[in-house]
C-alpha positions, 0 to 999 in steps of 0.5 A: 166782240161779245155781240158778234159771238152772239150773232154767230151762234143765233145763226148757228142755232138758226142753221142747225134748226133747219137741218134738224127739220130735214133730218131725223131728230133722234140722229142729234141725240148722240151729237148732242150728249158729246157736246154736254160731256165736252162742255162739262169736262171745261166747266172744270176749275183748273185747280179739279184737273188732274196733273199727268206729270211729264205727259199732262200736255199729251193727255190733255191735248189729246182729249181735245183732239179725241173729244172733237173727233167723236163729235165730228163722227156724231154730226156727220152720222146725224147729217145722214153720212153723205158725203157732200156734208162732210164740210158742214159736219167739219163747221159745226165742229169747228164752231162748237169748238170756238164756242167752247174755248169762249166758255172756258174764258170764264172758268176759274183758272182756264184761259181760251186757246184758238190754238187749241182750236185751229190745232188740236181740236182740228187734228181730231175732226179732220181724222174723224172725217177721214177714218169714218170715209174710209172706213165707209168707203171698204164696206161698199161694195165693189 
């Protein structure tokens, strides 16, 4: 399994080189500081994550979903914002988001959540993708 993990992001890593020479390397960067706060923030030992009471699953759910929706708003900006890579920004998201339920296996007192992935962190990506269409959508003109 470990392996095969191994060889998804070295195809990953791969994939998103070549992208990045076509691009404007300066358009990662936001993309790349959401991905470091998103994987500090589950570096966290469960024992320094604060308890929101009745509403700590809300919360805690919601950052997930909120976390991969700017994520998602920043590789589809550094994708140029074209339309026809909408799916790619989703990919990368989708795959940073495995990758970060992978991580969390080894934090003291965290455990990995494919539905936390396939759930929430999708929720936030796909609501990214569409607000940001939208929104892209009313400043054309007509």
């Amino acid at each position: 399994m470990a392996f095969y993990l191994i060889d998804v992001l070295r195809k990953l890593l791969y994939l998103t080189v070549v992208i990045m020479k076509k691009s404007k390397i300066w358009n990662w960067l936001p993309a790349v500081l959401t991905m470091a706060v998103i994987f500090w923030f589950s570096s966290q030992p469960a024992d320094n994550l604060p308890i929101f009471g009745w509403a700590d699953a809300l919360v805690k759910k919601s950052g997930h979903a909120l976390g991969y929706a700017i994520l998602t708003y920043w590789y589809w900006y550094a994708l140029g914002m074209d339309k026809r890579k909408r799916w790619l920004a989703w990919l990368f998201a989708i795959l940073y988001a495995l990758t970060d339920e992978f991580h969390q296996s080894f934090v003291a007192g965290r455990h990995p959540s494919i539905w936390d992935v396939l759930i929430f962190d999708n929720l936030g990506i796909l609501l990214s993708l569409w607000l940001a269409n939208k929104y892209i959508k009313q400043k054309r003109p007509a």
